[in-house]
C-alpha positions in Angstrom: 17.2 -1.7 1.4 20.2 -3.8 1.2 20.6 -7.1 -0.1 23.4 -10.0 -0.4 23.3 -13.6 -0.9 25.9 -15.6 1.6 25.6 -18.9 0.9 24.6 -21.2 -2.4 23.4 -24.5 -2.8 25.5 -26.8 -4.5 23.2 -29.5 -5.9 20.5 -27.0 -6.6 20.0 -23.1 -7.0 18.5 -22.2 -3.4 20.1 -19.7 -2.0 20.6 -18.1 1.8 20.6 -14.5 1.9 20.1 -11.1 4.0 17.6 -8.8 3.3 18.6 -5.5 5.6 15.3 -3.8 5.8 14.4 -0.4 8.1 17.5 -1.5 10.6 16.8 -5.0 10.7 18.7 -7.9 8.7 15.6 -10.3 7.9 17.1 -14.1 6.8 16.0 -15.4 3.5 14.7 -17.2 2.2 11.7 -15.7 4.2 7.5 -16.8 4.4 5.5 -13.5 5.4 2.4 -13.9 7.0 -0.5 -11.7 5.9 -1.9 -9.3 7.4 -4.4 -7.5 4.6 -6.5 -5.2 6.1 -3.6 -4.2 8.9 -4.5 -7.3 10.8 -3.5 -10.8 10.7 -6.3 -12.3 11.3 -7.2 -13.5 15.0 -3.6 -12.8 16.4 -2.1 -9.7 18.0 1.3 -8.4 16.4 3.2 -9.5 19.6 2.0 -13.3 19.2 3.1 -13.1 15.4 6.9 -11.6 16.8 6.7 -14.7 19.1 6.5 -17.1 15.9 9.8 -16.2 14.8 8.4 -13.6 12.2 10.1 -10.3 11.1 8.3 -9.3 8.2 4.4 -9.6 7.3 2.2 -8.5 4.3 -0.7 -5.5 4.0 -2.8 -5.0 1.0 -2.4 -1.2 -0.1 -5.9 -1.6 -2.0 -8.0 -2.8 0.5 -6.2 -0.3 3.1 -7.3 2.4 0.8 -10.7 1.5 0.4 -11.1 1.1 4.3 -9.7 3.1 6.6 -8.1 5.2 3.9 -4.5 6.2 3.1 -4.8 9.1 4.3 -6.1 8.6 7.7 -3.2 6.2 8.3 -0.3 8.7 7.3 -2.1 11.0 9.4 -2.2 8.6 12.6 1.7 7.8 11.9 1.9 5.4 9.5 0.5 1.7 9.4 3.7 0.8 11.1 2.4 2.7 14.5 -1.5 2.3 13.2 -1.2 -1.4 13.8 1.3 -1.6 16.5 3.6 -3.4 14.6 7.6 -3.0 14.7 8.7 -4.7 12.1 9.0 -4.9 8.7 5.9 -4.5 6.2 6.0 -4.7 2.9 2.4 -3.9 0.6 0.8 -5.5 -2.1 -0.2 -3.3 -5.0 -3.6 -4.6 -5.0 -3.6 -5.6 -8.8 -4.7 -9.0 -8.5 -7.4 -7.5 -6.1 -8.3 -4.8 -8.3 -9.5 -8.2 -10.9 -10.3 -10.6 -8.7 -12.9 -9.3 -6.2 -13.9 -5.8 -7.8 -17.3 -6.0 -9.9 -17.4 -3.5 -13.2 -13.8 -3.2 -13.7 -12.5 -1.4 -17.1 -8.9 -1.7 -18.1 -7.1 0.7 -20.0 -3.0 2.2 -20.5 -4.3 4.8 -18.0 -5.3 3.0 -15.2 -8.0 0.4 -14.2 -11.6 2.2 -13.0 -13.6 -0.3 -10.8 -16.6 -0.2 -8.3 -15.7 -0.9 -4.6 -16.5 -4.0 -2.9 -17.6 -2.2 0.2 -20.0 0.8 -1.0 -20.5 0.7 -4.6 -18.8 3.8 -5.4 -16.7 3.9 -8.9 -13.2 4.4 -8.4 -10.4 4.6 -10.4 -6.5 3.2 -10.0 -3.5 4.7 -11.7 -0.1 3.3 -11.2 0.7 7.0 -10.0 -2.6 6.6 -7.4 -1.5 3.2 -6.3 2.6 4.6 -5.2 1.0 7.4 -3.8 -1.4 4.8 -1.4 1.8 3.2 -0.6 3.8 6.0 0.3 1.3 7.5 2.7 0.7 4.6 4.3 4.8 4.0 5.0 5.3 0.1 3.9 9.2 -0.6 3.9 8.6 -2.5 0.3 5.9 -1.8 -2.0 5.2 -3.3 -5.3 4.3 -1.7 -8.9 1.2 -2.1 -10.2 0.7 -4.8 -12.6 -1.9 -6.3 -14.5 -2.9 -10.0 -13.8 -4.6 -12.2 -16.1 -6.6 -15.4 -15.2 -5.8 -18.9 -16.0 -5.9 -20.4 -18.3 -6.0 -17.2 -21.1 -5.3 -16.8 -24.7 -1.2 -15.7 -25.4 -2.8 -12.2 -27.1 -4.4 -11.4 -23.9 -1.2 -12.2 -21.8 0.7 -10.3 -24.0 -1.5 -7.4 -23.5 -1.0 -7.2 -19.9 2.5 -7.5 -20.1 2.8 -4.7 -22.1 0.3 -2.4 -19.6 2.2 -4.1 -16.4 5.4 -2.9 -18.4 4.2 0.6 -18.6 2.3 0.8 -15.8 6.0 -0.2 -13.4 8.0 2.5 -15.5 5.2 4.9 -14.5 5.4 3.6 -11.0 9.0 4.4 -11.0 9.0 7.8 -11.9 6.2 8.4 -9.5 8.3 6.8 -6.8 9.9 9.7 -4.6 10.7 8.1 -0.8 14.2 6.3 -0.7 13.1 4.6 2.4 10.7 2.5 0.8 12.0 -0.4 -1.7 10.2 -0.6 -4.9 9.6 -4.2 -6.5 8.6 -4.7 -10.2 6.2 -7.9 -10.9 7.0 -10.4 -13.4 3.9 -11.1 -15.3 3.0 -13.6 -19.0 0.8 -16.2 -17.8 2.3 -19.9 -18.4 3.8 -18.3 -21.6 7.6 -18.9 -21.8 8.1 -15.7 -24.1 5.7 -13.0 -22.6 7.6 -14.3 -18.6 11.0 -13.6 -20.5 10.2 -10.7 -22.2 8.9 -9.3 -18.8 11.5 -10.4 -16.9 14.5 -8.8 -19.2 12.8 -5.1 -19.5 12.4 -5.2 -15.6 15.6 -5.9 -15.1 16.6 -2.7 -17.1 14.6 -0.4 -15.1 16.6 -1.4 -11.7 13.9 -2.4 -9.5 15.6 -3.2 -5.9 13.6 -6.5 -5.6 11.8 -8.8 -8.3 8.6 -10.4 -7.5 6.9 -13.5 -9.6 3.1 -12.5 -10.1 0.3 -14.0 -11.8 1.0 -18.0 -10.1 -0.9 -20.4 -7.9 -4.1 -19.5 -10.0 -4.7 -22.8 -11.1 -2.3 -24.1 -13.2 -1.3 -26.3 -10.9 2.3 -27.3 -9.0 3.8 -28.3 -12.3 3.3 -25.3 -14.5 4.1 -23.2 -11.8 7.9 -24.8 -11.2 8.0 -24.8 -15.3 7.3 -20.8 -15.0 10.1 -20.5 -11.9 13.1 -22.2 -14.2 12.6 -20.1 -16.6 12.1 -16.9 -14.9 14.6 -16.9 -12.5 17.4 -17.4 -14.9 16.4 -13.6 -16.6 15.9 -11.9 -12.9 19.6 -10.4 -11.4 20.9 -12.3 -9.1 21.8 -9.3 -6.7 18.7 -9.0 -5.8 15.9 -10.7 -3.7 13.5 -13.0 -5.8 9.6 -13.0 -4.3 6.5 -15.4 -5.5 3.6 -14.0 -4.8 0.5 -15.7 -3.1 2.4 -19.4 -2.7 2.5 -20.6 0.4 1.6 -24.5 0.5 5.4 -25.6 2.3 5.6 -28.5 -0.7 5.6 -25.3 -3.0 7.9 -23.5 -1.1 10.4 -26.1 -1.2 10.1 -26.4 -4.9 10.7 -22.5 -5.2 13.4 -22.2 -3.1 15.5 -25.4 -5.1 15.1 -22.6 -8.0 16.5 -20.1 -6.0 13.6 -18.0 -4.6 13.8 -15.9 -1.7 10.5 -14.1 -0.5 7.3 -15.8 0.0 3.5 -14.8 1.3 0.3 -16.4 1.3 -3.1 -16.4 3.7 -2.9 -20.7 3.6 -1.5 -21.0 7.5 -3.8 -18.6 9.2 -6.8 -19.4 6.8 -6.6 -23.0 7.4 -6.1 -22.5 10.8 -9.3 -20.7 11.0 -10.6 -23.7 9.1 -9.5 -26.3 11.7 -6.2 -27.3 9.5 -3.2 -27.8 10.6 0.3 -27.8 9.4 2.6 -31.0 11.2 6.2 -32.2 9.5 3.7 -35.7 9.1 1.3 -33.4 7.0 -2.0 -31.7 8.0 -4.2 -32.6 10.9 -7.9 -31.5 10.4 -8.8 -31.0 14.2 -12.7 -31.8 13.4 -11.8 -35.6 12.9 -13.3 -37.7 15.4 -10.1 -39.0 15.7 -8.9 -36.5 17.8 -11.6 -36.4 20.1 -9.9 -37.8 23.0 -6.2 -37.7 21.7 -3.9 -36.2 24.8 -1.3 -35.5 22.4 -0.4 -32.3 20.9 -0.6 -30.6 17.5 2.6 -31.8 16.3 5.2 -33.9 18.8 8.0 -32.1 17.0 6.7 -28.6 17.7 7.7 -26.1 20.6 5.1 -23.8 20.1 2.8 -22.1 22.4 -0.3 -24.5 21.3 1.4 -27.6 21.3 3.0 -27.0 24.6 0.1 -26.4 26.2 -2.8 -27.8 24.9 -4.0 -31.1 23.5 -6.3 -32.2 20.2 -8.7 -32.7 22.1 -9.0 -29.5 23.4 -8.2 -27.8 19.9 -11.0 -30.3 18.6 -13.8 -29.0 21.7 -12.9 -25.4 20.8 -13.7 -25.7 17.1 -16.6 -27.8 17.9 -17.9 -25.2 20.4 -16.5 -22.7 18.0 -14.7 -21.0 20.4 -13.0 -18.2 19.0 -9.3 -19.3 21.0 -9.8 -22.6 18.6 -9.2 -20.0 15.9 -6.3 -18.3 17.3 -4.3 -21.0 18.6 -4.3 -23.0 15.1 -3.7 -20.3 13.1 -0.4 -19.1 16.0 0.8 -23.1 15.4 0.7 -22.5 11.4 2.6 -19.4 11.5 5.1 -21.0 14.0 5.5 -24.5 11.8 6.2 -22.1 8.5 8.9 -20.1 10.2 10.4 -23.2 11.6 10.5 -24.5 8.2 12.2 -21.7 6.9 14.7 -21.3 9.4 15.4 -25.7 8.4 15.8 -25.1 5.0 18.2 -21.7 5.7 20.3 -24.0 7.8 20.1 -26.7 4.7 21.4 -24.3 2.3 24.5 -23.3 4.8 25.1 -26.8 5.6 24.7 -27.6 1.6 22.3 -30.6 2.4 19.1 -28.8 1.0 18.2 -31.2 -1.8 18.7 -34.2 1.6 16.8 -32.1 3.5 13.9 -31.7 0.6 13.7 -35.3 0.5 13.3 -36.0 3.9 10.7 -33.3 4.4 8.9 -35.3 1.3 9.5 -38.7 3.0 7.6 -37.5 6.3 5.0 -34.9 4.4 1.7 -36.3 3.7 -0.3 -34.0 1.3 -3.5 -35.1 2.8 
């Protein structure tokens, strides 16, 4: 993996860069749709190309819980598994590991947990977890860190810094493919200290990417761009900058002004799947009665394969019949409208107009 920034925002600290990945050169700053279980979710991988998108995200723990690791380095790796060329980078699955496993004990050696799908008691190492990631054949994979909810004391942030600090040297010494790119995770809650702290020993152990971890938990928009000014400042500039899990495009924007590069989150196809829409005028829930006999499409601005083709009304009939192609063709729009968006503000960052162009996107956007 090769990285370099080519163009600075004056005004602010966004930045547009290259990230040259497994042959291809991926523009940043870059949204990565999610594709968890090797899927993303009612679309097939050539529709997702079709959106613009170059690079998508898989979940290393729940691939390892279902098929298997092993079964997908033995069928070719999840490149060829789920027909996808492009670029796939895994999650760890440390925020999974917390958030949806019941009976889970920490401790410095790993984190032992009982499996969502059968029960059985299994147990995570930050060896384990590099060795999921390098049978299944992701082109970036992330350390294995510790999350914490929000909000939490300081002592029990600082605690997991300390084990996500461990646990990525561990991961880096049990790191042995150079074609996969190994990230660290930045982890210390809203604490300005523990983030800093985390931040400057991570840059010392010469990860080739840094990744924000531990946000859009529910501290809200604020806290989280409080946590992003001071972070970014202690992670090398050489080097590609990812938030995990944020993917509203108001929170984009406000990442990006603080130089950010890498984003993923579930928002566009889950909301699509939910009868949201993304529009530059804001979101359109397709259920309003509103739309029941509206001829016009999704967004008027949009060239995509839904709104060129098909109205709201129709979109609305399919999700009231709940038809699955209601499904697909929202959640194909979403995708579309985020890598649309990110392609506007890489051109805003060449051009040097990105704070003008963040206002005007605010000046249209309704949050509704």
């Amino acid at each position: 993996m090769f990285f370099k920034v080519l163009a600075t925002d004056k005004q602010t600290k966004a930045r547009r860069g290259e990230l040259h990945l497994a042959g291809q050169i991926i523009p940043t700053p870059v949204f990565m749709p999610v594709g968890t279980q090797g899927t993303v979710k009612t679309l097939t991988p050539l529709q997702i190309k079709e959106t613009g998108a170059e690079i998508i995200l898989c979940n290393a723990y729940h691939l390892c819980l279902r098929p298997g690791a092993e079964i997908i380095k033995q069928l070719g790796g999840l490149h060829r598994f789920m027909g996808w060329k492009g670029a796939i980078i895994t999650d760890s699955g440390g925020f999974q590991v917390f958030s949806l496993s019941k009976l889970t004990k920490i401790s410095n050696n790993g984190v032992e947990f009982q499996s969502p799908i059968d029960g059985s008691k299994l147990l995570l190492t930050p060896e384990k977890v590099i060795k999921i990631q390098n049978d299944i054949g992701a082109n970036i994979i992330m350390a294995f860190d510790e999350c914490v909810p929000y909000p939490c004391e300081k002592d029990m942030a600082s605690v997991a810094v300390e084990r996500t600090l461990n646990w990525a040297a561990r991961c880096l010494d049990s790191h042995n493919n150079e074609d996969q790119a190994l990230f660290g995770i930045v982890q210390g809650s809203v604490f300005e200290e523990l983030r800093i702290e985390c931040a400057k020993h991570l840059e010392k152990m010469n990860f080739q990417g840094y990744a924000i971890g531990g946000l859009s938990v529910g501290e809200g928009s604020l806290l989280m761009n409080e946590v992003m000014d001071y972070t970014v400042e202690y992670l090398p500039p050489g080097k590609p900058r990812y938030l995990m899990g944020v993917g509203f495009p108001e929170d984009i924007l406000h990442a990006v002004e603080r130089g950010v590069d890498m984003f993923d989150c579930v928002i566009p196809t889950r909301n699509g799947r939910n009868g949201c829409a993304f529009t530059h005028l804001g979101k359109v829930k397709i259920l309003n009665s509103r739309y029941k006999e509206d001829t016009g499409p999704l967004d008027e601005m949009c060239d995509c394969y839904t709104c060129k083709n098909f109205s709201r009304a129709y979109l609305r009939h399919l999700f009231v019949a709940k038809e699955t192609l209601g499904l697909t063709l929202l959640s194909l729009h979403n995708i579309f409208y985020f890598q649309r968006l990110m392609q506007q503000i890489r051109d805003s960052i060449e051009r040097g107009e990105f704070r003008s162009f963040k206002e005007q996107f605010f000046s249209a956007y309704k949050n509704n």
